[in-house]
N, CA, C and O atoms as a MOPAC input file, in Angstrom:
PM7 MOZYME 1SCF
protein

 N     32.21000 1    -7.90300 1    16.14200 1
 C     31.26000 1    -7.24400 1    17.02300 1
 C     29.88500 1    -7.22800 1    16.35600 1
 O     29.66100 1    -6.80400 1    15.22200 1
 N     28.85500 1    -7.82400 1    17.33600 1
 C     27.71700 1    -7.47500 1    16.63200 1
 C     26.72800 1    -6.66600 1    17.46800 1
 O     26.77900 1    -6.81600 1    18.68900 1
 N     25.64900 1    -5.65000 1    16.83500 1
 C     24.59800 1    -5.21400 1    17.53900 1
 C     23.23900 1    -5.61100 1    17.01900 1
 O     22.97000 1    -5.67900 1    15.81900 1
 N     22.13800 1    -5.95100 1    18.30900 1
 C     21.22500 1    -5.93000 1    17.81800 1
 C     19.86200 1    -5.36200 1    18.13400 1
 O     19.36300 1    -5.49300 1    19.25200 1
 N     19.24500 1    -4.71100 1    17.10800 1
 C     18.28100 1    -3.69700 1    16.96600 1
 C     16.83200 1    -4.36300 1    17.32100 1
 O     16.68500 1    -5.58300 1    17.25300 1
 N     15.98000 1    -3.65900 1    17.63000 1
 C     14.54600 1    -3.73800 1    17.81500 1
 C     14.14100 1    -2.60500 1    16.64200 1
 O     14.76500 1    -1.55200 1    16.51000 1
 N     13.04900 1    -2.97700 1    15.85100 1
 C     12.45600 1    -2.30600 1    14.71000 1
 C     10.84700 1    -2.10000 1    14.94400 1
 O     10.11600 1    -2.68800 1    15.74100 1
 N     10.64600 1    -1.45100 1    14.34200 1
 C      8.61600 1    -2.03100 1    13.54500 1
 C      8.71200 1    -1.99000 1    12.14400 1
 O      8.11900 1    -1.16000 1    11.45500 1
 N      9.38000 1    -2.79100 1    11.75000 1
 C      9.41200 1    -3.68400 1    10.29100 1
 C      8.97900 1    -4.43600 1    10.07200 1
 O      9.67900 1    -5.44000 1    10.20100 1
 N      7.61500 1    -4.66600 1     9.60000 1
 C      7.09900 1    -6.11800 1     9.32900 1
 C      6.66500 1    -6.33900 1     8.23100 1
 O      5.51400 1    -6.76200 1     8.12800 1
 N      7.46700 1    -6.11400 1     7.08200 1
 C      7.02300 1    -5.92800 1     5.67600 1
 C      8.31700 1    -6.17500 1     4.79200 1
 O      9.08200 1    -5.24200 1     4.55000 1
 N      8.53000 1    -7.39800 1     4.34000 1
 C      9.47600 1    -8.06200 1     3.28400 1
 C     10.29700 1    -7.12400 1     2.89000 1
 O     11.48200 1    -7.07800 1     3.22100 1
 N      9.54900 1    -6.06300 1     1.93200 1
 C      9.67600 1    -5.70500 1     1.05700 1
 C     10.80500 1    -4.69900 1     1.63000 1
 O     11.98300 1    -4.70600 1     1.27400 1
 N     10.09100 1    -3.63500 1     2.80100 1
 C     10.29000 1    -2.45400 1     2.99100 1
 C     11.30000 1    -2.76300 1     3.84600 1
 O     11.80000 1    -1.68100 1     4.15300 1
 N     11.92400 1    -3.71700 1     4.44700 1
 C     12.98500 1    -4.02400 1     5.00500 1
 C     14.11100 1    -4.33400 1     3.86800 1
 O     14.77400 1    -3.34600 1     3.55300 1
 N     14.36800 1    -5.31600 1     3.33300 1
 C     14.97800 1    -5.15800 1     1.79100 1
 C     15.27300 1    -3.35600 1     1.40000 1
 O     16.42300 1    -2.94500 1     1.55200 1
 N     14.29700 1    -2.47900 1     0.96000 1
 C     14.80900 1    -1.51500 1     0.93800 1
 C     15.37500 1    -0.86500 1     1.77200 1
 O     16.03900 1    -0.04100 1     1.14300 1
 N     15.59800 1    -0.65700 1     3.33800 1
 C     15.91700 1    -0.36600 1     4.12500 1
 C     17.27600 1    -1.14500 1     4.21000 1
 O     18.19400 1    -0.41000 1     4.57500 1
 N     17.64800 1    -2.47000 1     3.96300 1
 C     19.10300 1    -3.02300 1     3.64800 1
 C     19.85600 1    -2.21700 1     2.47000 1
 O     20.99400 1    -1.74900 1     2.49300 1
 N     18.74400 1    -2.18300 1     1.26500 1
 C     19.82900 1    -1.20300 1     0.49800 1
 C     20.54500 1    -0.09800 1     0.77500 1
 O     21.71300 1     0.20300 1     0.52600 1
 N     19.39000 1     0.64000 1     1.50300 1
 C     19.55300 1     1.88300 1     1.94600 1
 C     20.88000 1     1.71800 1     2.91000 1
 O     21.95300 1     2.10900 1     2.45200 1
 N     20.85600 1     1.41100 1     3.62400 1
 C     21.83200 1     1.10000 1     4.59400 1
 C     23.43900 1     0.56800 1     4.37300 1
 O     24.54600 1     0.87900 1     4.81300 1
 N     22.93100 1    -0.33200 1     3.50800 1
 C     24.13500 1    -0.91400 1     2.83600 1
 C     25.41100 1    -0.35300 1     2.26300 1
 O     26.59800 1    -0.64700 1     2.40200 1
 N     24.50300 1     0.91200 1     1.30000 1
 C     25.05100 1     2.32000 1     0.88200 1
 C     25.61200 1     3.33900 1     1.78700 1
 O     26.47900 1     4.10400 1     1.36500 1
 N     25.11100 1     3.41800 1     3.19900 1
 C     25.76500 1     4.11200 1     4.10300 1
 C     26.51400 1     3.89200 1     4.56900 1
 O     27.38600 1     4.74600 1     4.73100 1
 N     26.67300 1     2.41900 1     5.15800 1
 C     27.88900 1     1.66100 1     5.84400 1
 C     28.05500 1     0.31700 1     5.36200 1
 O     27.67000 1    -0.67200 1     5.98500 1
 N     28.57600 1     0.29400 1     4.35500 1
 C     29.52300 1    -0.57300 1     3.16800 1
 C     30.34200 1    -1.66200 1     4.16200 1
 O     30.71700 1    -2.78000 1     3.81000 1
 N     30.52200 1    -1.06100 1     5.47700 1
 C     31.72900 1    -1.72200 1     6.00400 1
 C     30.93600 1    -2.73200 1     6.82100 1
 O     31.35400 1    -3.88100 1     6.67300 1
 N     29.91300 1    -2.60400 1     7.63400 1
 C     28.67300 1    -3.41500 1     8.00400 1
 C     27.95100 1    -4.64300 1     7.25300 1
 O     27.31400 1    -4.38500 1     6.23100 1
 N     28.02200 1    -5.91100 1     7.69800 1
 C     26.80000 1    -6.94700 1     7.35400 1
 C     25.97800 1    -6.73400 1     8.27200 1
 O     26.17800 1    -6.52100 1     9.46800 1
 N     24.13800 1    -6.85400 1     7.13200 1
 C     23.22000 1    -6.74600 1     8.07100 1
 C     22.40300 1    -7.47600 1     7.16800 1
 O     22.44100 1    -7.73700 1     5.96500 1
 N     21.43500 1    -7.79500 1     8.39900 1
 C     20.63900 1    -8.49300 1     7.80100 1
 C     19.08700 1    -8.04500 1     8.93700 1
 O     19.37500 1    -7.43000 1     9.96400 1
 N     17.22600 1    -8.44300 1     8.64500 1
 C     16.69900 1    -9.04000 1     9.50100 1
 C     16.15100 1   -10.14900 1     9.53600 1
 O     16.13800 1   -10.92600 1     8.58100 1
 N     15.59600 1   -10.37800 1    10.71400 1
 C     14.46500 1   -11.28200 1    11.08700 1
 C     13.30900 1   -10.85100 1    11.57400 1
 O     13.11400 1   -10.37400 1    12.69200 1
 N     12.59600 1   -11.01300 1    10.77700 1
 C     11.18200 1   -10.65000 1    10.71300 1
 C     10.30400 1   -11.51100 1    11.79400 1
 O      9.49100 1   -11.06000 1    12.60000 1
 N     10.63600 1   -12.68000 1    11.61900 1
 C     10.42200 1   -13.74800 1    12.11600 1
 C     10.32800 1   -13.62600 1    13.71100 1
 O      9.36500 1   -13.96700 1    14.39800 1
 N     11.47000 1   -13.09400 1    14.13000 1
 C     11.62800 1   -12.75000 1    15.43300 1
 C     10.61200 1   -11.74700 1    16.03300 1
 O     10.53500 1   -10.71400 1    15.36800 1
 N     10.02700 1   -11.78100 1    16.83400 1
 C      8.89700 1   -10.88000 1    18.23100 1
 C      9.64400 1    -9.39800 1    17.50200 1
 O      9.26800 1    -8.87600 1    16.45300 1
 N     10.53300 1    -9.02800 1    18.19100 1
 C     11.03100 1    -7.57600 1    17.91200 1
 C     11.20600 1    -7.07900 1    16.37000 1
 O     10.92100 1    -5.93000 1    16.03300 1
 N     11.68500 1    -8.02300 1    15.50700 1
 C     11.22700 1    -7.54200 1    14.14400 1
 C     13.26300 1    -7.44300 1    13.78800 1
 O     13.34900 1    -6.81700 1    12.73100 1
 N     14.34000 1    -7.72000 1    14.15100 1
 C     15.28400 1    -7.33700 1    14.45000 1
 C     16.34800 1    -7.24600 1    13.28300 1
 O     16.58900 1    -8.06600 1    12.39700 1
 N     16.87800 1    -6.08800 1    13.52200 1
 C     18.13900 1    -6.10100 1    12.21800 1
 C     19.39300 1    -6.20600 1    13.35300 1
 O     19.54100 1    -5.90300 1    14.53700 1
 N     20.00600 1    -6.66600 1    12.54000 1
 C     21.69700 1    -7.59200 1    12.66100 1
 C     22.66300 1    -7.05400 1    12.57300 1
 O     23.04100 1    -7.33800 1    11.43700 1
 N     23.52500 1    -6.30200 1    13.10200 1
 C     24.55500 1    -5.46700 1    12.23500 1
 C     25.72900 1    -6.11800 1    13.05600 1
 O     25.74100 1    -6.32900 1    14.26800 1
 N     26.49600 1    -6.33100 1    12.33800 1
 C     27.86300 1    -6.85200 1    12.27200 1
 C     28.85500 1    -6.66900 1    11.55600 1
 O     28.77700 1    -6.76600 1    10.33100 1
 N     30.30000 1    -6.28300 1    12.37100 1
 C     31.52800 1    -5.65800 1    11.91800 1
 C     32.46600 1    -6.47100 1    12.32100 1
 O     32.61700 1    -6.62100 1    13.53300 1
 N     33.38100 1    -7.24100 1    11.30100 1
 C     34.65800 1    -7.44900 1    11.69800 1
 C     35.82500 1    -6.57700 1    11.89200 1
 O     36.63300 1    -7.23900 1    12.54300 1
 N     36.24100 1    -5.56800 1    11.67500 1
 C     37.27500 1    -5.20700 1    11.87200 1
 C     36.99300 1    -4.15100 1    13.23900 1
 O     38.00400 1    -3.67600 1    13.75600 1
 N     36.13000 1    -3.91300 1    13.61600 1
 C     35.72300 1    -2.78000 1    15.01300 1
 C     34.28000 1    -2.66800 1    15.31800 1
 O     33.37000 1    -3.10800 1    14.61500 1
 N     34.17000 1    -2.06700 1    16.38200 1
 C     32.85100 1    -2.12500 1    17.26500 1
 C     31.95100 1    -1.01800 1    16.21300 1
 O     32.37800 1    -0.01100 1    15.64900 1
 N     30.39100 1    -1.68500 1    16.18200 1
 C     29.45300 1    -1.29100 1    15.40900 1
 C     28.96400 1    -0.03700 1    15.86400 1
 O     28.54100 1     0.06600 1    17.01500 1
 N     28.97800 1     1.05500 1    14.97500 1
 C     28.77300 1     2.75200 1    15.67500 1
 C     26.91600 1     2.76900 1    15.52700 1
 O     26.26800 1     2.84000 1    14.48300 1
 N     26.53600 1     2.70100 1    16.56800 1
 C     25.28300 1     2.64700 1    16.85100 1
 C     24.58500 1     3.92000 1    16.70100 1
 O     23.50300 1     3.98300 1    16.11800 1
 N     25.14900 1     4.90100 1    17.19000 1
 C     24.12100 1     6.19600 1    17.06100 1
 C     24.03500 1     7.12800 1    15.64500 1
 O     23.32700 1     8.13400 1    15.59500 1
 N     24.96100 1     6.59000 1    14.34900 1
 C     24.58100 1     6.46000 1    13.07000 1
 C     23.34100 1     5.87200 1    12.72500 1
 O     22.33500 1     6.41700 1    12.27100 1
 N     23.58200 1     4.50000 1    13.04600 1
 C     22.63900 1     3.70100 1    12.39900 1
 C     21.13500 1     3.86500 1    12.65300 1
 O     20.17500 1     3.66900 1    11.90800 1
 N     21.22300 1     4.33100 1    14.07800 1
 C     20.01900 1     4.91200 1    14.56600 1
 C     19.44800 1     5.63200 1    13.96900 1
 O     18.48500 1     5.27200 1    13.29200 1
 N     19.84800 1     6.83400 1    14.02900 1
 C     19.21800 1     8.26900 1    12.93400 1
 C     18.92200 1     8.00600 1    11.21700 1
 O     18.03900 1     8.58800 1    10.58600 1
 N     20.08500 1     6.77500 1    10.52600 1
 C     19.78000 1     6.46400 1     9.65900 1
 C     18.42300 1     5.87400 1     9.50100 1
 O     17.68400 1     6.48400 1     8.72800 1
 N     18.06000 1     5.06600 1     9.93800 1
 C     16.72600 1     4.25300 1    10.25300 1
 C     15.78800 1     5.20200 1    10.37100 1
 O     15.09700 1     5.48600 1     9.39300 1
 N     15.59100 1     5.94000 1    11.77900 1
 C     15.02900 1     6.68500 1    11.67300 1
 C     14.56900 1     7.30500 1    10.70800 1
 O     13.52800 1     7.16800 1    10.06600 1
 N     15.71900 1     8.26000 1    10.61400 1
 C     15.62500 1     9.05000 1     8.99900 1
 C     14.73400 1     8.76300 1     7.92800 1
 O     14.08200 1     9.59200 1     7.29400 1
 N     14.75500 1     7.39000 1     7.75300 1
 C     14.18900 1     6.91800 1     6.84800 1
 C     12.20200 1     6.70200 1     7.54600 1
 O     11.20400 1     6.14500 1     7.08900 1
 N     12.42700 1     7.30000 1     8.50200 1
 C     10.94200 1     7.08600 1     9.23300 1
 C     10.46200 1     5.79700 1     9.96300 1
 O      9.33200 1     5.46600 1    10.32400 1
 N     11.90700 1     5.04700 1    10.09100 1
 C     11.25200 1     3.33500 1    11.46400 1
 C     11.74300 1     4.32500 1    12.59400 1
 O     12.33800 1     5.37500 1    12.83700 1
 N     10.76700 1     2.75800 1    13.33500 1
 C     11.35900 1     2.77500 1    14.42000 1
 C     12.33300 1     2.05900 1    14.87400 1
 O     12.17300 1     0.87900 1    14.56100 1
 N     13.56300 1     2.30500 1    15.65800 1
 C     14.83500 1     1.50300 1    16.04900 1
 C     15.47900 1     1.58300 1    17.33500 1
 O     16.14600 1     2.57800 1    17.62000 1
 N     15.32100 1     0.51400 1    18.22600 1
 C     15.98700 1     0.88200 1    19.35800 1
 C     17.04500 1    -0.39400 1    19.71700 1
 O     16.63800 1    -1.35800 1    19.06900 1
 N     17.80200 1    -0.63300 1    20.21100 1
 C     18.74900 1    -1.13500 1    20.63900 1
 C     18.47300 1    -2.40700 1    21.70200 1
 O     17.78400 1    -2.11700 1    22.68000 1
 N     18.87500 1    -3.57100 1    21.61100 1
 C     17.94800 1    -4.40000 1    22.38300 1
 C     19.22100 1    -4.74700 1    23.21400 1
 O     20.31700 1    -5.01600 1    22.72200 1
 N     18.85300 1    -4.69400 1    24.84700 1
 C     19.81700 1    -4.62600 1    25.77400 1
 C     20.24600 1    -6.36100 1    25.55500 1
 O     19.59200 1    -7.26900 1    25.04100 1
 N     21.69800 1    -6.35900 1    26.21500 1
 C     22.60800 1    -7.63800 1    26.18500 1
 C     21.66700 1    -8.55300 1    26.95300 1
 O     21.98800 1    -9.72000 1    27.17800 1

């Protein structure tokens, strides 16, 4: 299962920390972004079950981005 996010991340660096950060919260998650992409987008993907979205949200947040959910 994968979800994918809309950000305002446009900074190498501060995305990288924001993977660490994250990484540490949900261990069980691959993520990655693309900067590259219009929306700025992080990647989250789970093999064993569907990706819990309204964590990841507040996590982000939390950390002061912005993050919204980019419809199918």
């Amino acid at each position: 299962m994968v979800e994918i996010f809309q950000t305002n991340l446009t900074n190498g660096r501060a995305a990288q920390k924001l993977l660490e950060q994250l990484s540490h919260l949900f261990p069980e998650y691959r993520m990655n972004f693309d900067l590259e992409d219009c929306d700025n987008i992080l990647r989250v993907e789970s093999v064993k079950h569907s990706v819990e979205v309204i964590p990841i949200i507040e996590a982000v947040q939390g950390y002061g981005h912005y993050i919204a959910v980019l419809p199918d």
